[in-house]
N, C-alpha and C positions, 0 to 999 in steps of 0.2 A: 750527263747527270748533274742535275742541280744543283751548287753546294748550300750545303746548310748554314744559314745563319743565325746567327746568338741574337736573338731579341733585347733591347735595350731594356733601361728601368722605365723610362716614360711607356714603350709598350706594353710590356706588362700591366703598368697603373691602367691605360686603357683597357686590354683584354677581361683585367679582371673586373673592370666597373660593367662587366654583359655579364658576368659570373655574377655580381652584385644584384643585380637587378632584374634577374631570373626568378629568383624567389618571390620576386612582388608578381612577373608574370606567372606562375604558373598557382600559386598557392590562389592570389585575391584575382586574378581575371578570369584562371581557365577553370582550377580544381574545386576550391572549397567558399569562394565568396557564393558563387552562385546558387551552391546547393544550402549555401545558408542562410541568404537573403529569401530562398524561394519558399522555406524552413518559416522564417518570421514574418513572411506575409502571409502564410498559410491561417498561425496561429491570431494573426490580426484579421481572419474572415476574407482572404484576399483569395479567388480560384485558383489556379495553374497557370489554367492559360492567359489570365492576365497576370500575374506577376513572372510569367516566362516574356509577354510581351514587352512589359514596364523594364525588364532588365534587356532586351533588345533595345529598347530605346535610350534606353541611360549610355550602354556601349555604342551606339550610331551616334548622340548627340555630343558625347566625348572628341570621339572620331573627328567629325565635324567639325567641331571648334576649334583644336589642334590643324587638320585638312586647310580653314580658310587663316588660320594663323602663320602658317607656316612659310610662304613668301615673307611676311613683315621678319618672322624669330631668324630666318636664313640669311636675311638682308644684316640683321642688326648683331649677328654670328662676325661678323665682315672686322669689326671695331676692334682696334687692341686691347687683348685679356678681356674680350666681349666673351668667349666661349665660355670659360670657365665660371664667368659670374652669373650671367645665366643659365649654368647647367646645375649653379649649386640650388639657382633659385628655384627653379622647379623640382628639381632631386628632392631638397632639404621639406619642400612643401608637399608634397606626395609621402616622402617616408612620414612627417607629423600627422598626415590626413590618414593614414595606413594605419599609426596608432589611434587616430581617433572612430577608426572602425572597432576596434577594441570598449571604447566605451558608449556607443549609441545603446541603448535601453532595447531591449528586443522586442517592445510592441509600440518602437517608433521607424518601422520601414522605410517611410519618406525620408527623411533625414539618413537613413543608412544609405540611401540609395545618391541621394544629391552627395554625400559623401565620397561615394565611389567615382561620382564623376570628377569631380574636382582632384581627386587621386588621380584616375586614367586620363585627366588633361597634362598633371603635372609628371607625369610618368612617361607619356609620349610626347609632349615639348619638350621633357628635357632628352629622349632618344634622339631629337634633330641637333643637339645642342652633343650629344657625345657622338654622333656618327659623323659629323664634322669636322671633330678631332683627329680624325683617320688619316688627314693629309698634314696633321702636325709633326706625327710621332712616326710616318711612315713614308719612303720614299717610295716610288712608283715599282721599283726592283720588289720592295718588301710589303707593297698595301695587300697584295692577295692571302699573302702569308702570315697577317697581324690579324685580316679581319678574319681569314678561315679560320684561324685559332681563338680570335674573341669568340666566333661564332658557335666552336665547338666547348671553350670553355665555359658558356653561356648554358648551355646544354646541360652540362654536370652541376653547372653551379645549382641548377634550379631544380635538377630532379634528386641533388644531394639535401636542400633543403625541402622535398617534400618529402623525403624518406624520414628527418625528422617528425614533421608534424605525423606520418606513416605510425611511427613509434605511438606516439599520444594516440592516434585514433584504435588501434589493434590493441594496444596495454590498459583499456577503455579508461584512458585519460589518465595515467600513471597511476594504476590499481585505485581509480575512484576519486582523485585527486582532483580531476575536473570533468566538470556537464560536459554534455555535448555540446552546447553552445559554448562552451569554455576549453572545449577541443578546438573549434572555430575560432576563436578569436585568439587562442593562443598560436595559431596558425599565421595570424595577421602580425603579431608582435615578430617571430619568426622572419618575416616578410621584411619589417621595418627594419630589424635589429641587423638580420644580414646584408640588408642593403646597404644603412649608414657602415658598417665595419669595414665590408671588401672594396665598397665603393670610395673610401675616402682617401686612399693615397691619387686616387684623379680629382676628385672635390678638392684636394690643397695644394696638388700641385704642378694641376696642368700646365701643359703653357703650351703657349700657342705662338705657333712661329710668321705666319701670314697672314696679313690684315690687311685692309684699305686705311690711308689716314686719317685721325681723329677728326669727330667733329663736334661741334657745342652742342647741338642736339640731334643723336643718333635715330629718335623717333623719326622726327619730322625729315631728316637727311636720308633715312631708310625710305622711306613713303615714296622720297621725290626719285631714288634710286630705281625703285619701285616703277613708277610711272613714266622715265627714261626709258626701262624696258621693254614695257609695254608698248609705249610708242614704233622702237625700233623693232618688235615682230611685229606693227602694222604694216612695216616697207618691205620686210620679207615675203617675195613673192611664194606664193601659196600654190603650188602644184598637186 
């Protein structure tokens, strides 16, 4: 039988930044952005099935960006206290772009929608930038048993905060207290507010145990890192 071990405080601050950041997944990507964006292009003369298409696109072109970014963000993860400063930087810019879903004007869709992207970029660069942390805070004995439990507390975090926003849309917006659209948006504040709260004991105090050594310019040293690799799976014979 396996013995059980006491999770440290750095794991934690990890586990609970997937708790953190659930909220943003299920409220603005999965639940209520969509059915709200598809809401305000309707009323700007927009059909279905093109602003069902227009939000396929915006989440492929998201995807995408992140997809051919991800070699350069993984390479330049490498750098000492490289994790943490780019995890705050995308964290920090998605939770402000989450509240600036809160203020787009409801018959300017475009604008909500390039917003959302620039959210779902900075929301999945910074996932490459915290699931890299898993080999900081976690020895090979205990990586299965930190990430099953981010994975599970991620779970609750995100369907505890849509039970909130649950409350506002069933109490029709705390007995009249807000529109439907102002069910929606206070859905996205919900979004932001829980992500900077739970996520910031990892935002201030990650740390990171494994690096390559510094360099004067991590870009341009990332690149060449980069195209080193490349090279060497060109001599890996290909069966």
């Amino acid at each position: 039988m396996q013995k059980l071990v006491k999770l440290t405080k750095q794991q934690w601050q990890w586990i609970f930044y997937d708790w953190a950041n659930s909220g943003y997944g299920i409220l603005v990507v999965t639940a209520v952005l969509p059915v709200y964006f598809k809401a305000v292009a309707q009323h700007a003369g927009i059909s279905d099935a093109d602003s069902t298409a227009y939000w396929g696109y915006a989440n492929s072109f998201g995807t995408l960006v992140v997809s051919l970014l991800a070699p350069l963000l993984g390479a330049l993860a490498d750098y000492p206290q490289a994790k943490r400063k780019w995890l705050n930087l995308f964290a920090w810019s998605s939770i402000i772009l989450t509240v600036g879903l809160t203020l787009v004007p409801t018959n300017m869709w475009k604008l909500l929608l390039v917003i959302f992207i620039l959210s779902i970029i900075g929301y999945s660069g910074g996932n490459l930038f915290y699931d890299s942390f898993l080999t900081d805070v976690a020895d090979d004995l205990q990586m299965d048993m930190v990430s099953s439990t981010g994975y599970g507390m991620g779970y609750l975090g995100g369907v505890i905060a849509f039970i909130v926003f649950l409350t506002a849309q069933l109490s029709n917006g705390f007995g009249g207290l807000l529109s439907s659209y102002g069910i929606a948006k206070f859905s996205f504040w919900i979004a932001a507010i829980w992500w900077g709260i739970f996520g910031w004991p990892l935002l201030r105090h990650g740390r990171q145990r494994y690096h390559v050594p510094s360099a004067e310019n991590p870009v341009r040293d990332s690149l060449r890192r980069q195209l080193q690799l490349e090279k060497t799976w060109e001599l890996i014979p290909q069966n």
